[in-house]
Legacy VTK file of the C-alpha trace (Angstrom):
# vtk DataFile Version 3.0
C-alpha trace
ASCII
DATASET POLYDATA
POINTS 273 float
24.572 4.999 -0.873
23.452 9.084 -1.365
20.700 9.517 -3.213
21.846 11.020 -6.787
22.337 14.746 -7.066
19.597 15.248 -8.967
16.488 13.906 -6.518
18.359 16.114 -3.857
16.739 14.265 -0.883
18.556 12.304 2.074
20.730 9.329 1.696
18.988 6.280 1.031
19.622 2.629 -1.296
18.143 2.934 -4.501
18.958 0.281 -6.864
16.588 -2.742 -7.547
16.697 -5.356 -5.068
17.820 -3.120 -1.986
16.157 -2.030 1.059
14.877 0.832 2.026
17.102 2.156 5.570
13.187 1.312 7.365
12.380 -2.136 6.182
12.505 -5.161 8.556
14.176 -8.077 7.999
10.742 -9.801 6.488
9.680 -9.039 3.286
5.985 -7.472 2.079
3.579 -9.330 -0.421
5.572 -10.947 -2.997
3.360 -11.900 -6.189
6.002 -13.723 -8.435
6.074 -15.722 -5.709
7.061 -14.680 -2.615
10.317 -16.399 -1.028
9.242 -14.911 2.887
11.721 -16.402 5.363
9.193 -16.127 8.556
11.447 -15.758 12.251
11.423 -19.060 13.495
9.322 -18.382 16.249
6.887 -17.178 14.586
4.059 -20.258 12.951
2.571 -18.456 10.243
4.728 -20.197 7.365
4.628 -21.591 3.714
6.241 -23.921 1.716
9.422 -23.177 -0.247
7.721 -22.121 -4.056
9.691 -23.446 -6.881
13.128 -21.830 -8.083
11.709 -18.851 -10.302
13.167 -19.798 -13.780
16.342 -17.070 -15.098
15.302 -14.019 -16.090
14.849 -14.378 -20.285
17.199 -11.960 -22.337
14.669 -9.635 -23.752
15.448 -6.896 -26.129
11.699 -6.174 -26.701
9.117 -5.150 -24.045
7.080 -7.664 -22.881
2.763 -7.513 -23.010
1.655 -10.294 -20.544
1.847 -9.918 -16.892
3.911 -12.547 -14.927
1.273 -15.151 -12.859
2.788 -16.953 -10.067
3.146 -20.971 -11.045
2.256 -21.825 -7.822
0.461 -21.246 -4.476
0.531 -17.700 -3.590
-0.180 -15.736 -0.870
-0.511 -13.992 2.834
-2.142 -13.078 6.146
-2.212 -9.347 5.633
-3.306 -7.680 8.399
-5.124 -8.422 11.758
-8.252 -6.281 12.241
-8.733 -6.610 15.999
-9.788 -8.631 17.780
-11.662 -11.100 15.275
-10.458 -10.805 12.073
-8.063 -11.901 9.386
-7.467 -10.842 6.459
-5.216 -11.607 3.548
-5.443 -13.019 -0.072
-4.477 -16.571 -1.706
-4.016 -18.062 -5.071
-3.497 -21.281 -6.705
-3.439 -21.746 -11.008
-6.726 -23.266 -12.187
-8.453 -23.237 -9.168
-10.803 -20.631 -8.243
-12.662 -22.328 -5.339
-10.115 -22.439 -2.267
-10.540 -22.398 1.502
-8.719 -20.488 4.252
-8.744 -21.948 7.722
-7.615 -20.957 10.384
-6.752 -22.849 13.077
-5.149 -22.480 16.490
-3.506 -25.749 18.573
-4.379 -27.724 16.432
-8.544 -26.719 16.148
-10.202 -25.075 13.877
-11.548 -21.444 14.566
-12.726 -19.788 11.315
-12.446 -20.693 7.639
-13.315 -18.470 4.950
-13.050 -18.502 0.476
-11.388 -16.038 -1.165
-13.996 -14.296 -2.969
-13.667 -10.655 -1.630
-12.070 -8.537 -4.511
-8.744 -6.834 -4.112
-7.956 -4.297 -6.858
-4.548 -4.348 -6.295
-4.569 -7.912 -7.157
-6.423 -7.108 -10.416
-3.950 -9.104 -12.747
-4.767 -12.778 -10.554
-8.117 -13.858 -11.126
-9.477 -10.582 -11.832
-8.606 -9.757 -8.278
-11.226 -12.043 -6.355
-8.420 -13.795 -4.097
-9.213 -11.648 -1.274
-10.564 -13.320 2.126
-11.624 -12.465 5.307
-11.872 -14.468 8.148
-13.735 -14.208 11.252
-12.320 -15.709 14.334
-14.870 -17.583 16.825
-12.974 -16.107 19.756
-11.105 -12.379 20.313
-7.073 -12.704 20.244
-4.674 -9.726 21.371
-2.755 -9.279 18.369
0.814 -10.621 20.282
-1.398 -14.067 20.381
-2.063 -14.193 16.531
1.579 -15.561 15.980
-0.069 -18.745 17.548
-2.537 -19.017 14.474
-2.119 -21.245 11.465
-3.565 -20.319 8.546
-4.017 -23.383 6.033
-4.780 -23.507 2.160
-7.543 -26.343 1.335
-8.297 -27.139 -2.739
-11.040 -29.754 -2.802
-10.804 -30.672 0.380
-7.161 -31.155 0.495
-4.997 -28.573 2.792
-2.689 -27.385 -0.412
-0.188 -25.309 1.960
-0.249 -22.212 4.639
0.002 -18.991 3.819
3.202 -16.755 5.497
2.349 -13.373 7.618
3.003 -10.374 5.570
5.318 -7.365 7.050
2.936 -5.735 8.254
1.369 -8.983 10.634
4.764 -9.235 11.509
5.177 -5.711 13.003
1.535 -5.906 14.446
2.258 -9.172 16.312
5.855 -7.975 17.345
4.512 -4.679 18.728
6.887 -3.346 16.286
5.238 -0.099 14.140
7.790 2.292 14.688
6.228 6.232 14.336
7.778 8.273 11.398
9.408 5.754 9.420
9.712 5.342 5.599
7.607 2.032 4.867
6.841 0.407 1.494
7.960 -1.539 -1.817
7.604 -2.252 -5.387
5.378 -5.804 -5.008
4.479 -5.644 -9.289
5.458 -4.412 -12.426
2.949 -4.750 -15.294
5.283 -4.972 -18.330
5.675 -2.811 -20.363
3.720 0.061 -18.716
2.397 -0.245 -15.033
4.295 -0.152 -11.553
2.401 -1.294 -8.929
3.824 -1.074 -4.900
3.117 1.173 -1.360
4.436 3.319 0.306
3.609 5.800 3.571
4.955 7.176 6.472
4.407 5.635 9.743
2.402 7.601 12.077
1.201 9.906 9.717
-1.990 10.021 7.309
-0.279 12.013 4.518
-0.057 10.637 1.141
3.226 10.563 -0.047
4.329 10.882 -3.878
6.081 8.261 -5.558
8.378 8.783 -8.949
10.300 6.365 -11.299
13.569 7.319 -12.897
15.193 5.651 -15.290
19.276 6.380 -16.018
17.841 10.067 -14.340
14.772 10.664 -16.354
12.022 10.891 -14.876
9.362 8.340 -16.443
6.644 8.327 -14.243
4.781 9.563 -11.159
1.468 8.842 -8.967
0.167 9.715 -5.335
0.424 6.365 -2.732
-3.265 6.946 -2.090
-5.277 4.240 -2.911
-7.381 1.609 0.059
-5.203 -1.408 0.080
-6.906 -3.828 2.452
-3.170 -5.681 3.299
-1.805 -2.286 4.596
-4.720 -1.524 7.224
-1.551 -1.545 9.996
-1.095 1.619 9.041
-3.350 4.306 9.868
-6.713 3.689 7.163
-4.862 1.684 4.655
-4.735 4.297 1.839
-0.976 4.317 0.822
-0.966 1.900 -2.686
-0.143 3.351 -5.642
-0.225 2.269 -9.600
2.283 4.366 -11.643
1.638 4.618 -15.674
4.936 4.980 -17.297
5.761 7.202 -20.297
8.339 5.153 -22.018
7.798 0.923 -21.731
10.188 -1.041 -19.242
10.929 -4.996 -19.752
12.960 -7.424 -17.569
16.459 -6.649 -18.842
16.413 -2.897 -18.143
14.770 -3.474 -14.835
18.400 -2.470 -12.921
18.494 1.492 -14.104
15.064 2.036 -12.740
15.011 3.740 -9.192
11.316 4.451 -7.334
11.617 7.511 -5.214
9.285 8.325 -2.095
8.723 12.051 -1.991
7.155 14.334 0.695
6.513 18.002 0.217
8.716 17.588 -2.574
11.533 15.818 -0.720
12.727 12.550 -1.618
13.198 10.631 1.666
13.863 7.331 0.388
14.221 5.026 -2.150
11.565 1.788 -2.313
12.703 -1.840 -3.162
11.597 -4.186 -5.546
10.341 -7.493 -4.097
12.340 -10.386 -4.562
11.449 -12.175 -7.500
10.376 -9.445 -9.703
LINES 1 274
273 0 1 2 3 4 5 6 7 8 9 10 11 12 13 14 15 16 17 18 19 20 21 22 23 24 25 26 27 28 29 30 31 32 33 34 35 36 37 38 39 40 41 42 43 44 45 46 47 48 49 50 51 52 53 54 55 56 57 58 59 60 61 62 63 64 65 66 67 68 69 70 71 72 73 74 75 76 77 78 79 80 81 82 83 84 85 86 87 88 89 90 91 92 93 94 95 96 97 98 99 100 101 102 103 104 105 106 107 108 109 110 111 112 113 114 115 116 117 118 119 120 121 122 123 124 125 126 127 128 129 130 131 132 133 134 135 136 137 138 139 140 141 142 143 144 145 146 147 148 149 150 151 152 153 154 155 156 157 158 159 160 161 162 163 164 165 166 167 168 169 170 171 172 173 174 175 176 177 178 179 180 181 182 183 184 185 186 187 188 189 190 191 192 193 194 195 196 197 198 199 200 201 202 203 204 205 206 207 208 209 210 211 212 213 214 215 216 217 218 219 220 221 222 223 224 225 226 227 228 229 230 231 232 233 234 235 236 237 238 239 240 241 242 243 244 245 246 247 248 249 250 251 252 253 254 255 256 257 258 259 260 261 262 263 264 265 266 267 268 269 270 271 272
């Protein structure tokens, strides 16, 4: 599909719930929850969450912001050669452990009580962890790590590798290539996702459209720890909208990538939202 006349960028899918022409085949953070579909050889894996309900008819905005019912999560990134780090959450429990483990012993645990602001709206946003391994791994040999969920003791679930892992563990980060997503929308007013070009440090602009209106714009330039794969991790972006969104009108909103201008791509919404 062309991008509409009036953006006057390159050809690229822009409707909710398509992909960009760059994404891989796995998904990035899904909060709503996620539904990732791992390669099968790849380990890093989570159980199937439970069918997200149908969407509810609304004719009215909505206020609240929508909380995963279950387990949530991911290994974001691998910080060579020691460290993991990702996020997790489970309803009503604040206190959980992430271990790590690798045939079948254990070789760093960590909680999740580093902040992530992009998480804000789970917990107040301290779901974050870090883990540091007792032994260096090349990143093609972090596929081979299992990263559990424990809740009093008990192992709860494992947590899936994000896109990012993926491409790190695949040798797959392809230079000069439109990467990102919508991964939250804050009804009736915030959009929250990434977006950046691979290989380069420039900031890109993001804008939302709505039936061709423009309702919204911000610069992908804030730290998110998840997308330290590429280059220093500054590529999130939160987008204040000037006219409130809820679920049912979801479909006529597009979120444009722009550089110098130019809109090179549309971004998808994560599955779920």
């Amino acid at each position: 599909m062309k991008l509409p006349s009036w953006l006057g960028g390159r050809s690229a899918s822009s409707r909710r719930g398509s992909r960009p022409h760059s994404e891989p085949e796995s998904r990035p953070p899904s909060l709503f929850p996620p539904r990732p579909v791992p390669p099968p050889d790849e380990s890093l894996q989570v159980s199937p969450p439970p069918e997200a309900a149908e969407p509810a008819d609304e004719q009215q905005p909505a206020t609240d912001a929508l909380v995963p019912p279950g387990l949530s999560g991911w290994v974001d990134v691998f910080v060579a050669p020691r460290e993991l780090v990702g996020w997790a959450f489970l309803p009503d429990d604040a206190a959980l452990a992430i271990v790590a483990t690798s045939e079948g012993r254990e070789i760093g645990r960590a909680r999740t009580d580093r902040n992530r602001g992009d998480l804000a709206m789970l917990r107040g946003g301290q779901v974050g962890f870090s883990i540091i391994l007792a032994e260096n791994f090349a990143p093609s040999a972090v596929g081979d790590i299992v990263v559990h969920v424990e809740s009093a003791g008990q192992v709860v679930g494992t947590l899936p590798a994000s896109e990012a892992l993926l491409a790190q563990i695949k040798g797959e980060l392809p230079p000069d290539e439109l990467r990102g997503c919508v991964d939250q929308v804050r009804l009736p007013y915030e959009i929250y996702g990434w977006a950046c070009i691979t290989g380069s440090p420039k900031s890109l602009e993001v804008r939302v459209y709505r039936e061709g209106r423009e309702i919204g714009r911000a610069t992908a330039a804030i730290l998110r720890p998840d997308l330290l794969a590429y280059g220093d991790g500054h590529h999130g972006f939160v987008i204040q909208l000037t006219e409130p969104l809820w679920r049912g009108v979801l479909d006529e909103v597009e979120v444009i990538a722009l550089n110098d201008d130019c809109a090179i791509g549309a971004l998808a919404f994560v599955p779920g939202l």
